[in-house]
TIMARNU-842779 format. One record per residue (C-alpha): x negated, y negated, z negated. Coordinates in steps of 0.05 Angstrom, whole numbers, padded with zeros to 5 digits, always signed. Example, Ala and Ser with C-alpha at 12.3 -4.5 7.8 and 13.67 -1.06 7.14 Angstrom:
2
-00246+00090-00156;-00273+00021-00143;
This chain:
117
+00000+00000+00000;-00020-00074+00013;-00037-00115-00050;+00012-00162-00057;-00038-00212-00089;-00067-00212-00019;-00005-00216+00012;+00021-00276-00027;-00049-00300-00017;-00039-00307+00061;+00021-00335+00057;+00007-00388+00032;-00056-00401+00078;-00006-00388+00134;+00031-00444+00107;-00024-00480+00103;-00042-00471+00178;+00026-00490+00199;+00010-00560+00213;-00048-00542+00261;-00007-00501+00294;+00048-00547+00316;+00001-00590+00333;-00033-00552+00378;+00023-00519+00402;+00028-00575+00455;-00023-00578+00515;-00012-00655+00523;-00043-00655+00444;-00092-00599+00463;-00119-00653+00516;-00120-00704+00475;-00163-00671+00425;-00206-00654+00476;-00210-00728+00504;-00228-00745+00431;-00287-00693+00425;-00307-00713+00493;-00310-00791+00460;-00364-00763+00406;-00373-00801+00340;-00346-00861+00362;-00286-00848+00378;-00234-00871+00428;-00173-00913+00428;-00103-00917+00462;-00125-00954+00512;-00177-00909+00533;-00137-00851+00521;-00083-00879+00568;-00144-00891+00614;-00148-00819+00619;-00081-00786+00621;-00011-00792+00657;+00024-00807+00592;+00045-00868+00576;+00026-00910+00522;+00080-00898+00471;+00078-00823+00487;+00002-00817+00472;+00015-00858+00415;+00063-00815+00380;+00020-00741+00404;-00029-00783+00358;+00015-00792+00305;+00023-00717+00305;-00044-00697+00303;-00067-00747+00252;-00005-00719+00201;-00039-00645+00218;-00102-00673+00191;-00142-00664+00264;-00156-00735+00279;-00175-00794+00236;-00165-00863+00257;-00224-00915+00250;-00195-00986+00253;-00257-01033+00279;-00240-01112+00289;-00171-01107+00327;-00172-01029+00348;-00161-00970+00323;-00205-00913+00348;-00194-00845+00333;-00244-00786+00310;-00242-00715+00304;-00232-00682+00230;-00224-00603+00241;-00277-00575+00189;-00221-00566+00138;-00161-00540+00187;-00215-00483+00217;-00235-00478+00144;-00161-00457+00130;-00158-00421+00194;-00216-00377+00179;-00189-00357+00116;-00128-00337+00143;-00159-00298+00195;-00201-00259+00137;-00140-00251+00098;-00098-00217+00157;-00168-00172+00170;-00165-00154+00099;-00103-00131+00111;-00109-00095+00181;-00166-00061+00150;-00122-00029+00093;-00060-00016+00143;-00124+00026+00189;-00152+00061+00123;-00081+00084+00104;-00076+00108+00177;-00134+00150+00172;-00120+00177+00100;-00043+00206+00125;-00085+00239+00185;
């Protein structure tokens, strides 16, 4: 049987990873991020973002809004702009644990396989 420690364990990293994953559920946000790591440590701002896509304005505005509430971008206001960074070290942190969680698991569901054989 499964420990249920471990179950209630991922869970809650699951729910924890649910944010990333409506985020990047949507390959106009998946760009974006990618326009973003593309912009390196300085970041890049509507403007240029609009510069690079077929979205408008407004639209790219509010696939920001989403990303920054998932905790993937961070926004860098210098003089009258606002440029926006990367921050994914703690969402793959999350990720990764939920990945080692669900092996943990998948291992036990195998071992149990093999023991009824």
């Amino acid at each position: 049987m499964i420990d249920k420690a471990e179950i209630r364990k991922t869970l809650k990293t699951f729910n924890l990873c649910v944010p990333f994953f409506i985020a990047m559920s949507d390959e106009y946000r998946q760009q974006l991020i990618m326009d973003i790591a593309e912009a390196g440590s300085e970041g890049i701002n509507v403007s240029n973002l609009s510069a690079k896509s077929k979205l408008s304005r407004p639209a790219i505005s509010h696939h920001l809004k989403v990303l920054k509430e998932a905790g993937l971008i961070v926004p860098l206001k210098i003089g009258t702009q606002i440029f926006y960074q990367l921050n994914l070290k703690e969402n793959f942190k999350t990720i990764s644990e939920l990945i080692k969680s669900m092996e943990k698991i998948l291992e036990t569901i195998d071992d149990k396989k093999k023991e009824s054989k």
